[in-house]
VEXDREN-2710 file (C-alpha; in Angstrom, 1 decimal):
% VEXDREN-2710
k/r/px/py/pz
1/UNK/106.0/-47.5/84.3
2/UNK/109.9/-47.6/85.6
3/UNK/108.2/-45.0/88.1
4/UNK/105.6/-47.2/89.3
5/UNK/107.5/-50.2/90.0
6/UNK/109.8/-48.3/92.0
7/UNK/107.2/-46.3/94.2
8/UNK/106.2/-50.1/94.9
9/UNK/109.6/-51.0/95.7
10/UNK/109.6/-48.2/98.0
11/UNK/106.5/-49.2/99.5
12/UNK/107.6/-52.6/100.3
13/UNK/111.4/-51.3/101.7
14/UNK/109.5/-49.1/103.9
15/UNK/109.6/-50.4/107.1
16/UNK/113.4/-50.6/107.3
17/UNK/114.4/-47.6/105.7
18/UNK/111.4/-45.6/106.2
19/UNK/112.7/-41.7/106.0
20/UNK/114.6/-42.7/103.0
21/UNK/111.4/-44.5/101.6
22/UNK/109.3/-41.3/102.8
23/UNK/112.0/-39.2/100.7
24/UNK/111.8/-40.8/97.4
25/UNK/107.8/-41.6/97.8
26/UNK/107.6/-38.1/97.5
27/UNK/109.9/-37.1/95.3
28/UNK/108.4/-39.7/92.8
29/UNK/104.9/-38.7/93.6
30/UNK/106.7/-35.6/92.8
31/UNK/107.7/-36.9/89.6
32/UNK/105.1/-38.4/88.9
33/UNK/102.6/-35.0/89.2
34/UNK/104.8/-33.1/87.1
35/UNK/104.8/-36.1/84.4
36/UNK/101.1/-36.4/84.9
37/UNK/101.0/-32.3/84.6
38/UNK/102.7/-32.3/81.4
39/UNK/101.2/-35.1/80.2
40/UNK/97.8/-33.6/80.9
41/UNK/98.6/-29.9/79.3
42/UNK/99.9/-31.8/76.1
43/UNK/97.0/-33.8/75.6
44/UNK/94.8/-30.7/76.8
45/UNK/96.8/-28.9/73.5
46/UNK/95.9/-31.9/71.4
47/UNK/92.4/-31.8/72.6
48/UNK/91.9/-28.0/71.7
49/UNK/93.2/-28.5/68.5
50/UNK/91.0/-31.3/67.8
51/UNK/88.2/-28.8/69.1
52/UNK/89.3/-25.9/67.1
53/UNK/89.7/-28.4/63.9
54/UNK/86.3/-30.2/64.3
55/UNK/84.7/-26.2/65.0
56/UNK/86.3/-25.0/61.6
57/UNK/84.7/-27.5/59.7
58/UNK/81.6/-27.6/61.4
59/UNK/81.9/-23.7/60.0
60/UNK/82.6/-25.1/56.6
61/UNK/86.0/-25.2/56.7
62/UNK/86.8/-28.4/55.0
63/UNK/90.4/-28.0/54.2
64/UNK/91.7/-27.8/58.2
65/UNK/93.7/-30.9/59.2
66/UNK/95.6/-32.1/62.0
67/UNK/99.7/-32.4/61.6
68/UNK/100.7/-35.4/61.2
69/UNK/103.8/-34.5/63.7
70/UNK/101.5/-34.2/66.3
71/UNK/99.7/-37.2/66.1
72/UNK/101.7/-39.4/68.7
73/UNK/100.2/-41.2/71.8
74/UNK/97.0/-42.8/72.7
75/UNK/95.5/-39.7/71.0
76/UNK/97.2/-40.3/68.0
77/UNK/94.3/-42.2/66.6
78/UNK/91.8/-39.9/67.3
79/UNK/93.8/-37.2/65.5
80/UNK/93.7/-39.8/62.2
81/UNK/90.4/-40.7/62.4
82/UNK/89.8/-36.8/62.5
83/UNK/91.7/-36.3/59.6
84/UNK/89.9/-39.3/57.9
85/UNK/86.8/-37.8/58.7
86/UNK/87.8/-34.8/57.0
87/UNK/88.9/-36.1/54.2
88/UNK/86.5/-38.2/53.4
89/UNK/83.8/-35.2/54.3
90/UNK/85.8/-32.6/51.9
91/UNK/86.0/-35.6/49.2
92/UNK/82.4/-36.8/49.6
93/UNK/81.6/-32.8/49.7
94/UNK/83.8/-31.6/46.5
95/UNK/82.1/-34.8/44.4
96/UNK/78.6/-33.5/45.5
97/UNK/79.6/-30.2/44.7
98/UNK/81.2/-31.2/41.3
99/UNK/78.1/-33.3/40.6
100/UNK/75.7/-30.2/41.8
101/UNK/77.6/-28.0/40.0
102/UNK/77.4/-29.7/36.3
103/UNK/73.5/-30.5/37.6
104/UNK/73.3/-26.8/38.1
105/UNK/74.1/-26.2/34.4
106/UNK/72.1/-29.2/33.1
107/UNK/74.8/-31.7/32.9
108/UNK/74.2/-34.7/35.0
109/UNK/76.7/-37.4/33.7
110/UNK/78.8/-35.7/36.6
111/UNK/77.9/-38.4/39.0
112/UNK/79.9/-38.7/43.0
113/UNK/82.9/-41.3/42.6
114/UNK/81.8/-44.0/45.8
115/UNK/85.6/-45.0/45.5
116/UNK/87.5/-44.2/49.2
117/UNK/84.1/-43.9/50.7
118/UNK/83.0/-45.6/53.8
119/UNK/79.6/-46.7/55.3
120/UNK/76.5/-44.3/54.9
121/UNK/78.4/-42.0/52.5
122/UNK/78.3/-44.6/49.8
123/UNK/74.5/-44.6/50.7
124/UNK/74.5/-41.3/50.4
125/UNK/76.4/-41.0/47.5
126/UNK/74.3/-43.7/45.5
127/UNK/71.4/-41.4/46.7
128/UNK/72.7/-38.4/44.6
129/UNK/73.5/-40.6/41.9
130/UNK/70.2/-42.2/41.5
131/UNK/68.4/-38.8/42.2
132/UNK/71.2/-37.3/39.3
133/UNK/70.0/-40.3/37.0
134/UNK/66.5/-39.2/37.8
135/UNK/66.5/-35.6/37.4
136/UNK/68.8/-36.2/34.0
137/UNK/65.7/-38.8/32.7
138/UNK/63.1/-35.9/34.1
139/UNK/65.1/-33.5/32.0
140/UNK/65.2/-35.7/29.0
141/UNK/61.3/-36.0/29.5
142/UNK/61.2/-32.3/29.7
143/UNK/62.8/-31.1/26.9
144/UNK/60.7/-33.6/24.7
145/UNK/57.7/-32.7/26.0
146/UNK/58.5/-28.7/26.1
147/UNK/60.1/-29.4/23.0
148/UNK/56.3/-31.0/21.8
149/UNK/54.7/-28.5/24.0
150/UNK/56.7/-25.5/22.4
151/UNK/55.7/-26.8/18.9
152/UNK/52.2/-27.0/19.4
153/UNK/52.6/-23.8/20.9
154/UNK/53.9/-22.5/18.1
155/UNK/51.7/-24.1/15.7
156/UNK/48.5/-22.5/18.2
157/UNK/50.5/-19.2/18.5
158/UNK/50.4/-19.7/14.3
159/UNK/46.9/-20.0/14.0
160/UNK/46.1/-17.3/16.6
161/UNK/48.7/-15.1/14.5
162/UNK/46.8/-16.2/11.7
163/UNK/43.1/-15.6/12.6
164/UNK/44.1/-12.4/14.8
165/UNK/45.4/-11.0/11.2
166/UNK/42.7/-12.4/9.2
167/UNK/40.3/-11.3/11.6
168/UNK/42.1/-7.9/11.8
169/UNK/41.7/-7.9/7.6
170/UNK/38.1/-8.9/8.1
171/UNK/37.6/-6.6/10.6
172/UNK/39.3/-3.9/8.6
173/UNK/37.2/-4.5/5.5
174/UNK/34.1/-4.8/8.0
175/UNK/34.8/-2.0/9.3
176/UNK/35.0/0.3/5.4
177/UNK/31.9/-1.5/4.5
178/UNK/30.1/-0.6/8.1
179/UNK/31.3/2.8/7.0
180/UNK/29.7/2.7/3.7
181/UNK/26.6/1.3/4.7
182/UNK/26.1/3.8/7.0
183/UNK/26.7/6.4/4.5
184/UNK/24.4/4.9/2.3
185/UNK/21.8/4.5/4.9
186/UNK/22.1/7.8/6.1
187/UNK/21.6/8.7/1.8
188/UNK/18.5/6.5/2.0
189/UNK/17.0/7.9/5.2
190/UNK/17.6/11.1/3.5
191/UNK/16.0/10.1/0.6
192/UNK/13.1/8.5/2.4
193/UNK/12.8/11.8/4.5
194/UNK/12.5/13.4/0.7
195/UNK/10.9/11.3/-0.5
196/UNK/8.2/11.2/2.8
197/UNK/8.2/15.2/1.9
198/UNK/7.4/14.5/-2.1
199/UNK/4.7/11.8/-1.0
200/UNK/2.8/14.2/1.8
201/UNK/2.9/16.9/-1.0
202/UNK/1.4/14.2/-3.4
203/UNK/-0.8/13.5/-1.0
204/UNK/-1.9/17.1/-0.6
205/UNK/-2.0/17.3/-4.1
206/UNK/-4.0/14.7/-4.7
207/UNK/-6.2/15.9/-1.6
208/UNK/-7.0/18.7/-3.4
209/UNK/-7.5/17.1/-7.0
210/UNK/-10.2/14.6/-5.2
211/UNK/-12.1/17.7/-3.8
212/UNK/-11.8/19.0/-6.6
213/UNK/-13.2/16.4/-8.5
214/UNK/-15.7/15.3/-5.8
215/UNK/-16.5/19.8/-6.4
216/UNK/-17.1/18.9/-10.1
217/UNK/-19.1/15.9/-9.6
218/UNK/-21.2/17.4/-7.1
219/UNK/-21.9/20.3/-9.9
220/UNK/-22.5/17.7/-12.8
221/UNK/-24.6/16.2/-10.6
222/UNK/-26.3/19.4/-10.0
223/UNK/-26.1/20.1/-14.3
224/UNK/-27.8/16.6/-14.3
225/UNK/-30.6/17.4/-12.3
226/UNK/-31.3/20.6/-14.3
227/UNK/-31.1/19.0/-17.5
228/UNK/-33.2/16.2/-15.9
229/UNK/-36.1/19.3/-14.7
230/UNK/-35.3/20.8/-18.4
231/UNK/-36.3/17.9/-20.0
232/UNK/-39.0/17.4/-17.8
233/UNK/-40.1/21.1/-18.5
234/UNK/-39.2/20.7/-22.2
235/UNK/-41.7/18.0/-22.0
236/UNK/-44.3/19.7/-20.3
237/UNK/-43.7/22.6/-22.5
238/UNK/-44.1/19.9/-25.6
239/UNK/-47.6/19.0/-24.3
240/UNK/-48.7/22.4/-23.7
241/UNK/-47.6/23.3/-27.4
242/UNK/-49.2/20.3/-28.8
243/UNK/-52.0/21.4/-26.7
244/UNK/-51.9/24.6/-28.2
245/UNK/-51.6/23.2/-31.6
246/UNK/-54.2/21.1/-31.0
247/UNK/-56.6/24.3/-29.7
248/UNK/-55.6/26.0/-32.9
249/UNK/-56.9/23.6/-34.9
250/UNK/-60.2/23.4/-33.2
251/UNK/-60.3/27.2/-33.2
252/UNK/-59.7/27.4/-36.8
253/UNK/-62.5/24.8/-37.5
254/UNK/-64.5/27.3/-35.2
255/UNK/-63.0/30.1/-37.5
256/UNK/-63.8/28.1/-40.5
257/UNK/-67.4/27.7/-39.4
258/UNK/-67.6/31.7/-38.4
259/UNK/-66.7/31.7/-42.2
260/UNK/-69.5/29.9/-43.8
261/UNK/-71.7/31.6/-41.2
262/UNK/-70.7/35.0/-42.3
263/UNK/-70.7/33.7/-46.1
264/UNK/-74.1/32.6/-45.6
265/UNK/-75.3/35.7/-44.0
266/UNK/-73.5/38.2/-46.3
267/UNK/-75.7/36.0/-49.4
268/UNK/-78.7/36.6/-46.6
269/UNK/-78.3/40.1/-46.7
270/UNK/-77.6/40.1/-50.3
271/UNK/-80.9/38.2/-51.1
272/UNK/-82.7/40.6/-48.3
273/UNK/-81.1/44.1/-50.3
274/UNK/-82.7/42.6/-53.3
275/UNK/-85.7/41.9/-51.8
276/UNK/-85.9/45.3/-50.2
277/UNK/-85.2/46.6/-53.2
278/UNK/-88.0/45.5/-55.1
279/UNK/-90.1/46.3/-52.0
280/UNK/-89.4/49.7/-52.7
281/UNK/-90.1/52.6/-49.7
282/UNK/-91.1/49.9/-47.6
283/UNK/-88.3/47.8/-47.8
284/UNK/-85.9/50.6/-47.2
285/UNK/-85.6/50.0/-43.6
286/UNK/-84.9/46.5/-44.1
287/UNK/-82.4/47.6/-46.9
288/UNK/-80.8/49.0/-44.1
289/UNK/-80.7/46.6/-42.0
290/UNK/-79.6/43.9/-44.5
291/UNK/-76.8/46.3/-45.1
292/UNK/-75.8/46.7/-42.2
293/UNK/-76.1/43.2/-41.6
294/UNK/-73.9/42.7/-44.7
295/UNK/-71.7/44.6/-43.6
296/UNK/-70.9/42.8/-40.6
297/UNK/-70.5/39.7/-42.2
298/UNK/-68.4/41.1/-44.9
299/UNK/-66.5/42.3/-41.4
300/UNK/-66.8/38.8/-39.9
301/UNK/-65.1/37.0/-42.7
302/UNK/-62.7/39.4/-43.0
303/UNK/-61.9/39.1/-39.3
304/UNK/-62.0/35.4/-39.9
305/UNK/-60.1/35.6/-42.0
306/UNK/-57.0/37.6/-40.7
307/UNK/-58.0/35.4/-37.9
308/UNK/-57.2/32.0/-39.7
309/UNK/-54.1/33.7/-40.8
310/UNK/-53.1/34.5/-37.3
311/UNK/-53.8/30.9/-36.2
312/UNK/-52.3/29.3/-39.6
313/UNK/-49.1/31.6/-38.7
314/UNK/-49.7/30.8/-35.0
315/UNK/-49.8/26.8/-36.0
316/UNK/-46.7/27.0/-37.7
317/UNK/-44.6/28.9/-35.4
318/UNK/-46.2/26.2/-32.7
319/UNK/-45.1/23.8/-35.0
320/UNK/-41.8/25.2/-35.4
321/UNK/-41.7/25.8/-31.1
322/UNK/-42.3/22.0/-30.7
323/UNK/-40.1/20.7/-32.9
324/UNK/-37.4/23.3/-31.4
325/UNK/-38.6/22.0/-27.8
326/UNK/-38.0/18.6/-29.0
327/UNK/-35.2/19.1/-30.6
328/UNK/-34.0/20.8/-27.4
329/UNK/-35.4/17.8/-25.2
330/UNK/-33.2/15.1/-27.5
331/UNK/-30.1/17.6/-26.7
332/UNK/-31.1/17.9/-22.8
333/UNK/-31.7/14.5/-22.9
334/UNK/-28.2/13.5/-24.6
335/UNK/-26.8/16.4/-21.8
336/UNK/-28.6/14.4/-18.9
337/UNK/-27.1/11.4/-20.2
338/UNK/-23.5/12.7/-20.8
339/UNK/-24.0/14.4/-17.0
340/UNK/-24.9/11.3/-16.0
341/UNK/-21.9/9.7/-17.5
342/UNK/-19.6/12.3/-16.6
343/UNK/-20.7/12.2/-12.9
344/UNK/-20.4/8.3/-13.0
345/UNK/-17.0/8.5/-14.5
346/UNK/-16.2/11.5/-11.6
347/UNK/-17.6/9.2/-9.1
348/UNK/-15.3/6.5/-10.2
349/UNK/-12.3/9.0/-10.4
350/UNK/-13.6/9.8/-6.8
351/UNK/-12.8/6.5/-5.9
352/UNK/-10.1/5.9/-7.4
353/UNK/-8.6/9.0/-6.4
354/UNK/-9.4/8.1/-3.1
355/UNK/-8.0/5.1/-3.3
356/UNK/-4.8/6.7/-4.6
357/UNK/-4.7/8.8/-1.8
358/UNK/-5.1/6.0/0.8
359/UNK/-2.3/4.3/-1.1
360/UNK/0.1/7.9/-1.2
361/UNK/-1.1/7.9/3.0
362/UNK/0.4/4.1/3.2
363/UNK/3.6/4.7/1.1
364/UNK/3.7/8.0/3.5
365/UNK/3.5/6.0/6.4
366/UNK/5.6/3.6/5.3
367/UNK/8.5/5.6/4.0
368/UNK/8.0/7.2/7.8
369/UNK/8.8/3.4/9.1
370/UNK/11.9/2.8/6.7
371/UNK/13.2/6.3/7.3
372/UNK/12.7/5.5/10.8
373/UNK/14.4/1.8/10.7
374/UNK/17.3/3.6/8.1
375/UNK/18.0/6.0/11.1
376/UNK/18.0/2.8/13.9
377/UNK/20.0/1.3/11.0
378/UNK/22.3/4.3/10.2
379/UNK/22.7/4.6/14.5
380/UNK/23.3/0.7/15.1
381/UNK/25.6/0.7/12.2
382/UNK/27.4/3.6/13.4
383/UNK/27.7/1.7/17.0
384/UNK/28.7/-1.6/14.8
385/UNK/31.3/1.0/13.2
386/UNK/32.9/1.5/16.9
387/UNK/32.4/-2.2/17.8
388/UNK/34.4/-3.1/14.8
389/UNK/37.2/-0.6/15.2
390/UNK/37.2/-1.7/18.6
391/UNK/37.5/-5.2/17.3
392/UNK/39.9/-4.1/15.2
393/UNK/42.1/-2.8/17.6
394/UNK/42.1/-6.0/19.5
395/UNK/43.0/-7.9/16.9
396/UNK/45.8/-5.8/16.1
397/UNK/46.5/-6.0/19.4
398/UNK/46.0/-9.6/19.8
399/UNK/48.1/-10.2/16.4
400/UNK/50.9/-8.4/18.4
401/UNK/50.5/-10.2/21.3
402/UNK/50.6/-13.6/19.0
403/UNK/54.2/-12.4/17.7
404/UNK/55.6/-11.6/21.2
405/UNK/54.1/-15.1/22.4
406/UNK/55.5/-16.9/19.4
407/UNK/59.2/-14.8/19.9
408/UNK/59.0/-16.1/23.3
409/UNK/58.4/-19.5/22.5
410/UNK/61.2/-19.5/19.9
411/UNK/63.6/-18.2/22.3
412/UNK/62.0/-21.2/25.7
413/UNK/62.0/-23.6/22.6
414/UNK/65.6/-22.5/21.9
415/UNK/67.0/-22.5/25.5
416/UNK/65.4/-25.4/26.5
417/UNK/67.2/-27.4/23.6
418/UNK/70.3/-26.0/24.7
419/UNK/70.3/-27.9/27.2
420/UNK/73.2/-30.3/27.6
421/UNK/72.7/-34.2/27.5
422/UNK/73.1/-35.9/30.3
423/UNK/75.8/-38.0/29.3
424/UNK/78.9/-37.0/27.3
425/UNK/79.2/-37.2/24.1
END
């Protein structure tokens, strides 16, 4: 300023003493560039500080300030209101960093002190409290509800635990009795194949037996008809006989009348000898004659005779013949009618043998269809078998996958109820 006033001094002396006024004109413009000079490199020293300072913490160096010793002049305040820039950036930046770090470990009562802030940090700061305040009420929420959530975890992970090891016992026990029932199916399709075998040998038997029997019914049948032609001979044979008898009779009523005849001509030729006789020579001839004559009657009813006792013996071997023949007829006839009997009663074993034999083919048949369904049976049981070990397995597997579940929810259940209140105790 002293400088100023006396280049105008000079100015205004300058017409009188105007090499002198020339002199000091420049040797204060001399002056006055070097003070200018100087002035300018200090400030330019201030003002790379400031820029080195304000580049620092733009790098995140927070702790750089400016010396207090240096903060003189018209710069000085820019130099403070650095440093309170600064400061209030490394405070407002060490509370959000306090805050963040108890946040960071779950503790949000740590809240950023607005006291010594200015302007938009207290904004700012009220904006990280508030969102503190929120997150600790969201935390809250969240451990309540993953402490609820973990509990009905657990008590799902208990009934999973629980039905993967009942079912793994059910299946376990399913899985012996699939084991036994297919042992005893295959036994049963064994037997049925046995017994399939036993029942087509049956059926072979009885086969047989019915040809057999319809063989014996077909010769009683035969035996029937020949005692049916006996009798019927026997009866023919009864009325020849009778017939016989019959002629006998008549021929010993014809014998019987030879008799008499030959009675009455033996007394003929007896009264003609005694006639003769008393004829004398002439009646010899006729003596002869009667004799002879007497002779053949005494012949005739000897002949008669033996022939009477032919036909009486005759008679009574013919009687003797037919009662024989009807004796025999009553025993043909009581054959016939057993025959007949008999090959009703084979006819009916026919039948029924038949009908046993249709039954034996049906039981054949089906013992075929259950040893047929106890093979699907024995095959699906054995594919059950793997289906239940298989089930079996994943139960197991499941019932281990329930424990690790439930381990981890213990241990989430446990670390989220570690975590700290939001407020101090």
């Amino acid at each position: 300023m002293v400088l100023a006033f006396g280049l105008i001094a000079t100015l205004l002396l300058a017409p009188t003493h105007a090499p002198l006024v020339s002199t000091i004109a420049i040797a204060g413009l001399l002056v006055l560039a070097l003070i200018g000079t100087v002035a300018i490199t200090r400030h330019k020293r201030i003002i790379d500080e400031l820029h080195d300072i304000v580049h620092d913490a733009a790098d995140g160096k927070m702790g750089v300030r400016v010396n207090n010793r240096q903060t003189q002049g018209y710069l000085a305040p820019l130099q403070n209101a650095v440093n309170q820039l600064l400061d209030l950036t490394e405070a407002f930046a060490k509370e959000a960093a306090g805050a963040m770090g108890h946040a960071s470990r779950g503790s949000y009562y740590r809240k950023i002190l607005p006291k010594g802030l200015r302007g938009d940090l207290i904004g700012y700061a009220g904006t990280v409290n508030a969102a503190l305040d929120a997150m600790s009420e969201k935390t809250r929420s969240f451990t309540y509800s993953a402490g609820r959530i973990g509990e009905d975890i657990q008590s799902v992970v208990g009934s999973v635990s629980s039905s993967a090891k009942q079912l793994s016992d059910s299946s376990d026990f399913l899985s012996r009795q699939v084991s036994r029932i297919a042992e005893q199916a295959n036994d049963m399709r064994l037997a049925a194949d046995d017994s399939t075998e036993a029942l087509n040998g049956i059926a072979v038997a009885t086969e047989q037996f019915s040809a057999s029997i319809r063989q014996i019914g077909a010769q009683i049948n035969g035996s029937a008809e020949l005692a049916e032609a006996a009798v019927s001979r026997a009866r023919v044979a009864d009325d020849h006989i009778t017939r016989l008898d019959d002629m006998a009779l008549r021929v010993t009523k014809v014998v019987e009348l030879i008799t008499d005849v030959a009675d009455q001509t033996n007394l003929l030729a007896l009264n003609a000898t005694i006639e003769a006789a008393r004829a004398g020579e002439a009646g010899k001839g006729f003596a002869v004659v009667a004799t002879e004559v007497k002779n053949l009657a005494s012949q005739t009813s000897r002949a008669a005779e033996q022939v009477i006792g032919e036909i009486g013996e005759m008679q009574s071997m013919t009687r003797e013949a037919v009662s024989s023949v009807r004796e025999i007829n009553e025993k043909i006839s009581e054959i016939d009618s057993g025959a007949r009997l008999v090959a009703e009663a084979a006819r009916e074993q026919t039948e029924v043998v038949g009908a046993i034999s249709d039954r034996i083919d049906q039981a054949v048949r089906r013992m075929q269809t259950i040893a047929a369904i106890l093979a699907d049976v024995a095959s699906g049981t054995t594919e059950s078998g793997s289906v239940v070990l298989q089930l079996h397995s994943e139960a197991t597997n499941l019932l281990g996958q329930a424990d690790s579940l439930d381990g981890d929810v213990r241990r989430f259940i446990d670390k989220v109820l570690k975590v700290p209140d939001a407020a101090p105790a």
